[in-house]
C-alpha positions as a printed Julia matrix, in Angstrom:
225×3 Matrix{Float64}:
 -1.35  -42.93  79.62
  0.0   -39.56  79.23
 -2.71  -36.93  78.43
 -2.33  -35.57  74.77
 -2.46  -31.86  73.43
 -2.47  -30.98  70.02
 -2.2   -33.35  66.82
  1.36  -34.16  65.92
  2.69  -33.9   62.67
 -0.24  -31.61  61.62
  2.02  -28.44  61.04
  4.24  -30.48  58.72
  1.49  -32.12  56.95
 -0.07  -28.46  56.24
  2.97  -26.64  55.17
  3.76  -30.08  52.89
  0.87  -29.27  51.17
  0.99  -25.21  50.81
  4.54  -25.79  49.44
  3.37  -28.8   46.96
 -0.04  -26.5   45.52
  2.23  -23.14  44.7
  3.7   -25.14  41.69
  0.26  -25.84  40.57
 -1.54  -22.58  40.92
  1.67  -21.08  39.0
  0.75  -23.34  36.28
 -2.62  -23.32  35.89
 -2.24  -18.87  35.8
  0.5   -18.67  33.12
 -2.02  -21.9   30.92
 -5.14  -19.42  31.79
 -2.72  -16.33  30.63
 -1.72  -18.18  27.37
 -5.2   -19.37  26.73
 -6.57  -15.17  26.86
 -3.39  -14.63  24.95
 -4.83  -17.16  22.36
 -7.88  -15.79  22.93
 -7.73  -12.0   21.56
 -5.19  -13.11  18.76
 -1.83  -13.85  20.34
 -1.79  -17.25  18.6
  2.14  -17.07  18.49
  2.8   -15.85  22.14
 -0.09  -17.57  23.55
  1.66  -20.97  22.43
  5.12  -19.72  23.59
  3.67  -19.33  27.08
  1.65  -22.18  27.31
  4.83  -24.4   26.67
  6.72  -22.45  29.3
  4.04  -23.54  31.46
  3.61  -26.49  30.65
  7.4   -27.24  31.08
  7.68  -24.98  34.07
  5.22  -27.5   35.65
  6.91  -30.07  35.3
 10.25  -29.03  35.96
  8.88  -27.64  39.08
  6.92  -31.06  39.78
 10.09  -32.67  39.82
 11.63  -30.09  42.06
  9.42  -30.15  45.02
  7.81  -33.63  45.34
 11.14  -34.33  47.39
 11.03  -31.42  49.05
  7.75  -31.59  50.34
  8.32  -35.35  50.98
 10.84  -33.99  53.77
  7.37  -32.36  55.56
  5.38  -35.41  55.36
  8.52  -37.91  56.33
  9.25  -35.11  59.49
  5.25  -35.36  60.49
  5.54  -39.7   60.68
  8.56  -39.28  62.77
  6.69  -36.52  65.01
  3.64  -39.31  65.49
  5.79  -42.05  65.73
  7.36  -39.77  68.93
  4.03  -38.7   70.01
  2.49  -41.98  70.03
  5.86  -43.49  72.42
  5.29  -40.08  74.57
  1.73  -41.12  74.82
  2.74  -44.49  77.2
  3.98  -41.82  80.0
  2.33  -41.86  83.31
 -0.95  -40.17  83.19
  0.49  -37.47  85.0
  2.27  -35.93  82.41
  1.08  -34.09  79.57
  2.22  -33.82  75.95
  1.67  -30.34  73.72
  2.27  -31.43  70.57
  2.6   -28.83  67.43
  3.08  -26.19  70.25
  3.18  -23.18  68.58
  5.14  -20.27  70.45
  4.38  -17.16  68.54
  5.31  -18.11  64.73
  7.56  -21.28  65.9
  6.5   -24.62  66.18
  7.86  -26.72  68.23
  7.72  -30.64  67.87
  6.51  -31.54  71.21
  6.62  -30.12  74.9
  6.25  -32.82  77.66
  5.77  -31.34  81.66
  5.7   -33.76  84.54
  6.89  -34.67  87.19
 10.48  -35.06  85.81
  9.95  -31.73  84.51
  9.86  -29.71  81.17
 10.8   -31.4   78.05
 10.99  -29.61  74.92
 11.55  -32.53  72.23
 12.73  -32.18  68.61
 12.03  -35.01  66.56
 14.2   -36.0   63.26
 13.57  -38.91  60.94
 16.92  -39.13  59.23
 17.48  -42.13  57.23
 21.38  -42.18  57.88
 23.59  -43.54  60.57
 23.8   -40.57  63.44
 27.55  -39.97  65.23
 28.54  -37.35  67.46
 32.37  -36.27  66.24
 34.21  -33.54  67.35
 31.35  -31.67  69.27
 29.13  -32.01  66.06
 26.49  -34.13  64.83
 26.81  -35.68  61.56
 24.57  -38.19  59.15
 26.11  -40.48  57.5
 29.88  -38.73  58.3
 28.97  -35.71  57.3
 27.42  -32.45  58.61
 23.63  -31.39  57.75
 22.88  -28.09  56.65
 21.05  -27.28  59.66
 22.25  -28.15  63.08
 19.55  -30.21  64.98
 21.33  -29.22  68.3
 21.19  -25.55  67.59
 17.86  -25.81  66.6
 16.62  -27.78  69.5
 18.5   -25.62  72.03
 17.06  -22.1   70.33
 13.33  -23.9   70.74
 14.07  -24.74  74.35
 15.34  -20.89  75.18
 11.78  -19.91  73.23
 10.01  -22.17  75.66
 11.54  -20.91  78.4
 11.3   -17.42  77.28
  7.58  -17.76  76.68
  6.84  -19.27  80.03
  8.71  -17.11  82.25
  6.72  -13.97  80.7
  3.76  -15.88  82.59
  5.18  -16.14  85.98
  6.35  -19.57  85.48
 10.45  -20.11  86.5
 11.97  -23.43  86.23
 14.68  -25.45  84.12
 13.81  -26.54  80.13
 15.48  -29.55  79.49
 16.47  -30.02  75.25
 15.73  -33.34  74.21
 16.63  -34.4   70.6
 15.23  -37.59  69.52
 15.77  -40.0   66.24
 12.41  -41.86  65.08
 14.43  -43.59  62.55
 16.48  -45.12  65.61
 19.84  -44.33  63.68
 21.88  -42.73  66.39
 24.84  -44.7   66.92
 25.07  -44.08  70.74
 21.5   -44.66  71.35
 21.71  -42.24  73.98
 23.74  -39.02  74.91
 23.98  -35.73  76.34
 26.33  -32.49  74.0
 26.22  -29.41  75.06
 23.29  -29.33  77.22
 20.85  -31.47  75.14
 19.93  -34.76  75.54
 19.83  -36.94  72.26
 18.78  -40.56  72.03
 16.26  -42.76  69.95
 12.77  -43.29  70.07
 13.26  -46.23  71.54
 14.77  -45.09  74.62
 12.3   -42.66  75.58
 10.29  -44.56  77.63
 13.12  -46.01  79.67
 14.29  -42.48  80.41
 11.33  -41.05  81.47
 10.85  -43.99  83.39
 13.32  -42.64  85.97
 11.73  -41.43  89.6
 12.97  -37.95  89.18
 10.54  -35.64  90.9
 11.15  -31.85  90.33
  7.56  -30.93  89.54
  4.26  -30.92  91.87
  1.37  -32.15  91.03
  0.03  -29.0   92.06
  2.46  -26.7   90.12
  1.99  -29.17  87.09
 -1.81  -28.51  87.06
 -0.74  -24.61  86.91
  1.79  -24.79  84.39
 -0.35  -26.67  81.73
 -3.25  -24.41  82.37
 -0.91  -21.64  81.49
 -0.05  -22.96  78.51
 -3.52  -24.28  77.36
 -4.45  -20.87  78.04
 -1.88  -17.77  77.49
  0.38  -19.55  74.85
């Protein structure tokens, strides 16, 4: 078993629920507003305001229940990911919720294959590679997974050379949903597959990392990052 860091999914689960309580605490100021309003004489514009609210609420209810599902649906896919990384050999360790500054990033893996940074989608729709691009479902989402996952593996990078620590990044995206039509791929650097096929990947006897200089990069980044 792989040795765990970090909770996945937590970061989504958290900022889920910021996102989800704004709507209320908007709310429950403008009914507290309308209720002083009432209050000191305002019968007229107290009312006004507390039906505003009121319907504000709701419209806003309505608004963000999907959007915040998108957090908690992203966090299930990160465990589902963590819990597969998990099987690894024991010596290889798995940050998960790394944060890098202000940017959190899915997972990290190091071992002795090297240094996996790992982007996890659970997207619902079929996943083809066309022209160079990804697309769900035939078309393109509004933010590029590979761009993302390729900008988190330069952080990474980044972050670990300003401790002394040189060596390759490799970008991995991977599907929890399984829905990537090619099951398994490399574009433009990255390598993209399902959840499914993780385990069979790292299951390769690529060595490119000591266990010495393994035991030095983790401490580094339980430590400085």
């Amino acid at each position: 078993m792989a040795q765990m860091h970090g909770t996945a999914g937590e970061w989504s689960r958290v900022k889920g629920t910021l996102l989800g309580l704004w709507p209320v605490f908007t709310s429950v100021f403008a009914a507290g507003f309308a209720a002083a309003m009432t209050f000191f004489g305002f019968f007229v514009l107290g009312a006004l305001i507390l039906v505003v609210s009121l319907a504000l609420f709701g419209f806003l209810v309505v608004k963000w229940v999907r959007f915040i599902e998108r957090y908690f649906t992203g966090a299930r896919g990160e465990e589902r990911v963590a819990s597969i990384l998990s099987s690894l050999s024991n010596d290889c360790h798995v940050f998960n919720d790394f944060m890098v500054g202000r940017r959190q990033i899915d997972h990290v893996v190091v071992g002795p294959a090297g240094v996996f940074v790992v982007e996890t989608k659970f997207w619902r729709g079929r996943v083809t590679i066309e022209d160079g691009q990804i697309l769900v479902d035939g078309k393109r989402p509004s933010r590029s997974p590979l761009e993302q996952v390729l900008k988190e593996t330069e952080i990474v990078k980044y972050a670990l050379a300003a401790l002394g620590w040189s060596g390759d990044v490799t970008p991995l995206l991977v599907y929890a949903s399984d829905t990537f039509a090619l099951r398994s791929a490399e574009l433009s650097g990255a390598v993209i597959m399902n959840s499914c096929e993780i385990a069979g990947s790292f299951a390769a006897n690529r060595v490119v990392m000591s266990p010495g200089e393994i035991g030095r990069l983790v401490s580094l980044m339980e430590n400085n990052i």
